[in-house]
Structures are given as structure tokens and as C-alpha cells.
N, C-alpha and C positions, 0 to 999 in steps of 0.2 A: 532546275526550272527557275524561273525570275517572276517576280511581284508584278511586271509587267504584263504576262500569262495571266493573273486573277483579276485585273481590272475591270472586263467587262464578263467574265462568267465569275465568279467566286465557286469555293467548293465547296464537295460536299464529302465529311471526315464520320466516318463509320468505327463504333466502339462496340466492345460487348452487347452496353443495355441501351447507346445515346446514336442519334444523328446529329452532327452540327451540319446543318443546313441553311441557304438562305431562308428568311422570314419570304411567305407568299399572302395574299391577303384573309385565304381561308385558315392561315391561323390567326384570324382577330378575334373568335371567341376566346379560343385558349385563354392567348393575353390579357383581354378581359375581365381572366379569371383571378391573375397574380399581380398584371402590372402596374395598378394603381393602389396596391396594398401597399399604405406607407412605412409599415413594419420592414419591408425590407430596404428601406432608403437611408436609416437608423445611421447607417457607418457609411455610407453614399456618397456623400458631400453636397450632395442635394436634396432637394424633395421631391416628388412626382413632377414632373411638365407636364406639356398638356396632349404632350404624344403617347404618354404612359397614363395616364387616365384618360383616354380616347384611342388604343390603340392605332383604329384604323386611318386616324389621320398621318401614319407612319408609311401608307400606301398612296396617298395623294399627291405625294410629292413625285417627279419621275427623278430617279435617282441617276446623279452624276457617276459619271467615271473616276474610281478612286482603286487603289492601292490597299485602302484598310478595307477592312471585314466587320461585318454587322451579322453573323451566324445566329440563328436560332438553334436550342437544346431541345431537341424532343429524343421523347422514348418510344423506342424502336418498334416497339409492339406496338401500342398505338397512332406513334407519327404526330403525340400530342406535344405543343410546344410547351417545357416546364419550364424555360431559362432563356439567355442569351450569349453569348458572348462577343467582344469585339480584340481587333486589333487593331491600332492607330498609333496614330502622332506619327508614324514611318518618315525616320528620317536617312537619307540619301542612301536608302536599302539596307541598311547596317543595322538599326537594329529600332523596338515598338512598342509601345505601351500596350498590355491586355490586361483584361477587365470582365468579371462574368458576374450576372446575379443570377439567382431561383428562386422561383417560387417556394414558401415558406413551407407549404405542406410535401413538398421534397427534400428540404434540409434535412441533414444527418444520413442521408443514404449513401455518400460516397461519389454522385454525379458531380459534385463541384470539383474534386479531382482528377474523377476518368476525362471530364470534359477539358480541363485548362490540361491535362497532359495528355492529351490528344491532340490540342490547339498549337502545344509546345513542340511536342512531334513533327505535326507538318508545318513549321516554321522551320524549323533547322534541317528538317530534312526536303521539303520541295520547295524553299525558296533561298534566295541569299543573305536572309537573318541571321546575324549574329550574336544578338543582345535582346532579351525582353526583358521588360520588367514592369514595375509596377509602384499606387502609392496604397496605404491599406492602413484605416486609423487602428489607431493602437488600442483602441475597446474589442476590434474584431478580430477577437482568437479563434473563433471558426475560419475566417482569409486566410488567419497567417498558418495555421493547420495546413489548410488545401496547400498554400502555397512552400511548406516544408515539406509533405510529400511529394510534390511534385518536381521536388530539386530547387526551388529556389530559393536562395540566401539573404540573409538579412542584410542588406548592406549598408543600412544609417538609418536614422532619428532624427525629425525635420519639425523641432519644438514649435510649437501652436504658429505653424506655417497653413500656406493658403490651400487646401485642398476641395477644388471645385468652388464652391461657393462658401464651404465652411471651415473656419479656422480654426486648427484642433492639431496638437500631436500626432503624427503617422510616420508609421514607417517607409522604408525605399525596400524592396525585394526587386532582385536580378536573377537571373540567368544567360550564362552564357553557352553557345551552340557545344564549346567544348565540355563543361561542365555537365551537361545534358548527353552525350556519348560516353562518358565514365564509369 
């Protein structure tokens, strides 16, 4: 399948306990509940905007035709959104930047792994990605946890380099589609 197929539907990626789903606007409570808690913005590179402390100005907008992914993380039983995840920066289909946060009162349960290797999954297997990766400051050993289990490698130290809006030491983690079939 081809990144061109998700443009105007994105999917929806089904795990044991998670759905990565797009975000709809009936979850702007949820949201509400995590996404303006600046505790989780810590290793971010940001701080809250004002879509994440206002949710539903995340539905206002009518969203363009693109290629990346803006997936919400809810639990299965519920259908509550506890995270998000995205995939971007797609470049000439080869390969994407991803990126996932949760809500705080979900850390330590193992969702930030099922989810980013769920996401890794149908990357390499339903589209023509060849490369993910990612940047993850070097304070956050919960990231780089998830993102060991989930097969990807360290692959450089980018000393007090520009990440988002804050300049700090972080890492580069990769994956490639072969490494990921191993």
C-alpha cells in the first residue's frame, strides 16, 4: 500500500489494550484531562500551545490533505483517549519522523511501547517507509526505554542542538524497515 492511500482517510491500528485512531471531537474531554498538563512537556521541546490547553480548538480547524498522521491512543475498553501519536516530516516516502506523548496517570504501563510498535508496524508493513526515527533529550529515559524496545537504535548525540524550541542535548534513534523484520 502507498502513503498516498492515507491522505484523506488515515487509519485505524488495533493492539491488545490500545486503538490508535484519528482524534474526533468527542474526545476533547478526555484531552482536557492530560493535554495541558505541563509535566508532560518536561523533555517536549516545548511548552503547552494553545491547542493543548484548549483542546478543541484542535477541531476548528478543517484539516488538510496530508500524508502524516495525528493518531489518538485510547484504551480499548473505554475508547478513552490517554496519548497521541504522530508521524511527519515524510519525506519523498522513504522515510518519518514519530513522536508519541501520554497522559501522566498512564506512564509506566507499557502503552508507550505497544503503541510506537504498533505505529512501527504499519509503517513498514502497509506503506513504503523505510526509515523512522526520531529526536528524544537525553533527560528522557522513559523515550529512550520505549524506544529500545521497540528496536530502535541509538544513532548519535546532537550536543545542546536546537530541538523544537529548546536547546538541550538529545539523542537521534532510527529504525530501519529491515531492522524492524529481524
Amino acid at each position: 500500500m502507498s502513503l498516498n492511500e492515507y491522505i484523506d482517510h488515515k487509519p485505524t491500528i488495533e493492539t491488545d489494550r490500545l486503538i490508535l485512531r484519528p482524534l474526533l471531537p468527542s474526545d476533547t474531554d478526555a484531552l482536557k484531562e492530560w493535554m495541558p498538563d505541563k509535566s508532560i512537556y518536561t523533555y517536549w521541546g516545548k511548552n503547552p500551545g494553545r491547542a493543548e490547553k484548549d483542546p478543541a480548538l484542535l477541531f476548528e480547524k478543517i484539516a488538510k490533505p496530508a500524508k502524516s498522521f495525528h493518531l489518538g491512543i485510547a484504551d480499548k475498553r473505554t475508547n478513552k483517549v490517554i496519548g497521541d501519536i504522530w508521524v511527519y516530516r515524510i519525506e519523498q516516502n522513504r522515510m518519518a519522523t514519530v513522536a508519541l506523548r501520554l497522559a501522566k496517570k498512564v506512564h509506566g504501563r507499557g502503552y508507550g511501547t505497544e503503541s510506537l510498535s504498533a505505529m512501527t508496524k504499519f509503517c513498514f508493513e502497509k506503506t513504503e517507509l523505510k526509515r523512522l526515527w526520531t529526536e528524544v533529550d537525553v533527560r528522557n529515559t522513559a523515550s529512550c526505554r520505549i524506544l529500545e524496545k521497540c528496536g530502535y537504535t541509538r544513532e548519535g548525540l546532537i550536543r545542546q542542538g536546537r530541538m523544537v524550541n529548546t536547546w538541550c542535548d538529545y539523542y537521534i534513534y532510527g529504525i530501519l524497515d529491515t531492522d524492524f523484520r529481524i
